[in-house]
N, C-alpha and C positions, 0 to 999 in steps of 0.2 A: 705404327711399326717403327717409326722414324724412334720416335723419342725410345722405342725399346733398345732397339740397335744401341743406341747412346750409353743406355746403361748397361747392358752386355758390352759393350767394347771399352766403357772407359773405366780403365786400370789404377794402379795409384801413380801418384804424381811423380814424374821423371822416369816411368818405366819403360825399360828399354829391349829391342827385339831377346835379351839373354834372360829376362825376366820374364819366360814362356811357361815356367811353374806356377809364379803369382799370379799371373793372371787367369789362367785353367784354375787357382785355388779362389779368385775373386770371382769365376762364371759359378764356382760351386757352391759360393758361399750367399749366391742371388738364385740359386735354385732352393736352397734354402728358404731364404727370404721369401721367395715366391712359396714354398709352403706353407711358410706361417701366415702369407696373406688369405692364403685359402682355406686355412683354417679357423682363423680366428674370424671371417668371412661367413664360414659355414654354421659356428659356432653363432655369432648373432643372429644369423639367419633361424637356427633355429629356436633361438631362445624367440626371436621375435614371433615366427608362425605356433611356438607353445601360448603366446599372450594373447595372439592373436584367434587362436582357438579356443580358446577359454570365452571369448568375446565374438563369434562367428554370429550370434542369433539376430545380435543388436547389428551389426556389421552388417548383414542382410537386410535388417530393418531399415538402415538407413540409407543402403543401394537401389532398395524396391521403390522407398519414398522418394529419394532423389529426383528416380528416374521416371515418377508418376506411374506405375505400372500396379493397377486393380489386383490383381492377382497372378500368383505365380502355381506351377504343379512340380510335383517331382515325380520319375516315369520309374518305377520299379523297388524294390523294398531297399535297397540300400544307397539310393540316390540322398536320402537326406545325410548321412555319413560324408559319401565322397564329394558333395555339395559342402560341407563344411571344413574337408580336408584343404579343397582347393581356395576356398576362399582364405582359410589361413596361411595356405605357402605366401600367394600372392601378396598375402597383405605382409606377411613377413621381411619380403622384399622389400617393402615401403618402408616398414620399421627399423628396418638393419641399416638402411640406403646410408645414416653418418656414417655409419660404422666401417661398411667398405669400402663407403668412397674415400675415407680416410687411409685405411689401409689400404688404396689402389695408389694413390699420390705418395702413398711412404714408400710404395715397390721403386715407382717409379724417380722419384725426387735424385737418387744418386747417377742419374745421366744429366741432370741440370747445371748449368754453372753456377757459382757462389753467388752470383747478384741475381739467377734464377731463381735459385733456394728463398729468395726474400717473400718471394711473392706466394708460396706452399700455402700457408695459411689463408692467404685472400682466395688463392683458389679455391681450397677445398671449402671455405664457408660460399663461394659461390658453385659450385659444383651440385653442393647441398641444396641452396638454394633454387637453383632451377630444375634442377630434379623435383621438391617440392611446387617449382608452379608449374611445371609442366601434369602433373598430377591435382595438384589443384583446379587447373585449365581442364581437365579431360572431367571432372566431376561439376565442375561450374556448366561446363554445354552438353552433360549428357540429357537432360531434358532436348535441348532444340537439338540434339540428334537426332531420341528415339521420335519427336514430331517428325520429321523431316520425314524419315526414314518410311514411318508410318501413313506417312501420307501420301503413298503413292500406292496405298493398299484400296481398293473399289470402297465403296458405300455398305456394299450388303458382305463386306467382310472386315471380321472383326480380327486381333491380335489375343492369341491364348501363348501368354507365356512360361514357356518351361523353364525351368530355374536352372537347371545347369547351361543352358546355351545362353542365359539372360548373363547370368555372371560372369562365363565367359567373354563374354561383348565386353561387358564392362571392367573387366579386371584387367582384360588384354589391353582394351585402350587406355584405362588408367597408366601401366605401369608402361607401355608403349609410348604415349608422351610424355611422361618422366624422361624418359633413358633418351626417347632424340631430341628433346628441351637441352642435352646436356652438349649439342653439335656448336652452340657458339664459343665453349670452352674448348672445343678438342680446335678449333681453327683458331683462336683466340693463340692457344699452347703452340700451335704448329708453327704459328706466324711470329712467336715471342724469338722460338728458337732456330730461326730461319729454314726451318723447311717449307715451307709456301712464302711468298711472295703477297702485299695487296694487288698488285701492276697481275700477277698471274691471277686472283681471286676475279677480278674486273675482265680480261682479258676471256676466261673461261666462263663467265655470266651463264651463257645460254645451258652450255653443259650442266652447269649446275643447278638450272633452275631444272632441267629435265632428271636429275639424279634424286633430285629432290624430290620430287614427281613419284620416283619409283621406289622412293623408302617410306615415303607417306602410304602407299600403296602396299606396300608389305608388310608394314606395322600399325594396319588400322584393319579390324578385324569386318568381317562382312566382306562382298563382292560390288557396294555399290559404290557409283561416283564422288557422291557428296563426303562420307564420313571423309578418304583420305585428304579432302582440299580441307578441311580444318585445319587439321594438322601440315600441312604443306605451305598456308599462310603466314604464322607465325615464325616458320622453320625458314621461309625468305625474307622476313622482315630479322630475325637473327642475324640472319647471312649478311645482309646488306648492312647491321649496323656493324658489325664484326668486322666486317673490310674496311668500311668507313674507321673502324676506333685507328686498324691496324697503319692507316693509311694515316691519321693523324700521327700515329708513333714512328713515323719515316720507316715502317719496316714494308 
């Protein structure tokens, strides 16, 4: 919200309280902007879940196999339809992710300063990039999940799994640790442009490890304990290196 404010408030250079038009014409013309990110946004989004639906069967194929799981069922005659609807939104999302997050850094780049602008580029290729291994991360341990998971099930019970609750699971946590893989950029940005502090990152440790705690827990599908410490490990070891970088940059 910080860096939005930034670029909602800042006007052009030397504008002063009499230039109250240009400014109201500079909010308008970022509402704007903000539509085109949304659409051109939406537009990959869907070019990507058309490609991606085109390709759902294999896609399946290789989330069943990943996950080691014998068999799957679909519960009613139009489950195999909206089992392939969903699996192409989500993976859409995976396919468009350049695309918006490109356009999310172009909304925002005009609240940066000039020697902030330098860096747009190294961001958005790492932006990409962790969004990718956080998604890579969620499909690499989906195996020692569904073990995990399953092995608090008795001896004389077995796991029949239903395909829309299975791809669920797994689509949610794929694209789930993408998007919070993406938290050492957004504290990385905060600290570049001094709204946090490292002295305040170190200072607030505890809070943070417990916030941490309750996003891992929101955004890892299931009610059990295990799945969200996956994702809550890696999300503290970000954090810690992130204040550490910050704290080498004297910010």
């Amino acid at each position: 919200m910080a860096l939005l404010d930034r670029v909602l408030q800042r006007g052009p250079s030397g504008s002063s309280p009499e230039d109250f038009d240009d400014a109201r014409m500079t909010i308008l013309e970022h509402l704007q902007d903000l539509r085109r990110v949304l659409i051109v946004s939406m537009i990959a989004w869907a070019l990507g879940t058309a490609i991606a639906f085109a390709f759902w069967p294999r896609i399946l194929e290789f989330l069943i196999q990943r996950g080691a799981v014998k068999h799957l069922v679909y519960l009613g005659p139009p489950g195999a339809l909206t089992l392939g609807l969903k699996i192409a939104l989500f993976v859409g999302i995976v396919v468009a992710a350049p695309v918006w997050i490109q356009q999310l850094w172009w909304f925002v780049s005009p609240g940066l300063h000039q020697k902030e602008k330098r860096l747009i580029l190294p961001l958005i290729l790492a932006t990409i990039a962790f969004f990718a291994i956080g998604v890579a991360f969620a499909l690499f341990s989906l195996p020692l999940f569904l073990r995990i998971l399953n092995g608090f099930a008795p001896p004389d019970l077995s796991y029949l799994g239903v395909a829309d609750e299975y791809i669920s699971f797994v689509l949610l946590l794929v694209v789930g640790f993408g998007i919070v893989f993406e938290l050492p950029i957004v504290i990385f940005v905060l600290g570049l442009i001094g709204v946090i502090k490292s002295k305040w990152l170190y200072r607030n440790r505890f809070y943070w490890i417990i916030g941490l705690g309750v996003i891992s827990n929101l955004l890892t599908p299931g009610v059990d304990p295990i799945t969200p410490l996956f994702m809550w490990v890696p999300l503290y070891v970000f954090w810690e290196a992130t204040a550490l970088l910050l704290k080498l940059l004297g910010k």
